[in-house]
C-alpha positions, 0 to 999 in steps of 0.5 A: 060274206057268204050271203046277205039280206038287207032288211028295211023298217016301215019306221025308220029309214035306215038299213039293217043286215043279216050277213052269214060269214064266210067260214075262212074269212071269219077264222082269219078276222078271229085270228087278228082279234086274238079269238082263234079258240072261239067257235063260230057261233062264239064269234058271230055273237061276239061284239069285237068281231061283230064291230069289225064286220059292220066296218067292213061292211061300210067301208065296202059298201062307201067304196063301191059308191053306195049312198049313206042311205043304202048302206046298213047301218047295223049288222047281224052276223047268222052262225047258221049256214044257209041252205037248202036243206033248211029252206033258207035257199032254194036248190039253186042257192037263190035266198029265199027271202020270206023264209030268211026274214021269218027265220029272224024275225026277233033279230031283226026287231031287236037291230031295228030297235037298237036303232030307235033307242039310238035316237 
């Protein structure tokens, strides 16, 4: 993971997460899951690699001895990098959280209304 912001609902209350994968990480997860060819794009949309990155996501945070309630419960996975360039990032890499949740606000909506269907 290269960066992560959790996001929380005023409905619900569960967790979700925006996650941007790191690129070698994600090449060798692709390479498990017989998708070398696939472009990172591809992958970050992709429901297998998707699957696997919320598991690790649990299982990391379950062994760091996060409680269930601050542990995401889904995950979006952001093909995009974030930089400062496009002003997801300040110049010393600090996420800019505002501009972040702004810049995925349907994302995050649809993961929040994933979860609510869910019930």
């Amino acid at each position: 993971m290269e960066n992560a912001c959790i996001c929380v609902s005023e409905k619900l209350n569960d967790i979700v997460a925006l996650v941007t994968p790191n690129e070698k990480m994600l090449r060798v997860l692709a390479a498990e899951l017989g998708k070398k060819n696939l472009t990172r794009e591809q992958l970050c949309a992709d429901p297998q690699v998707q699957k696997a990155v919320n598991k690790a996501v649990t299982k990391t945070c379950a062994s760091a001895g996060l409680h269930r309630c601050e542990t995401p419960v889904r995950v979006h996975l952001c093909a995009e990098e974030w930089l400062p360039d496009n002003d997801l990032l300040t110049a010393a890499f600090k996420l800019k959280r505002r501009n972040v949740l702004q810049f995925y606000q349907k994302e995050v909506e649809a993961l929040f209304n994933q979860l609510a269907a869910s019930r």
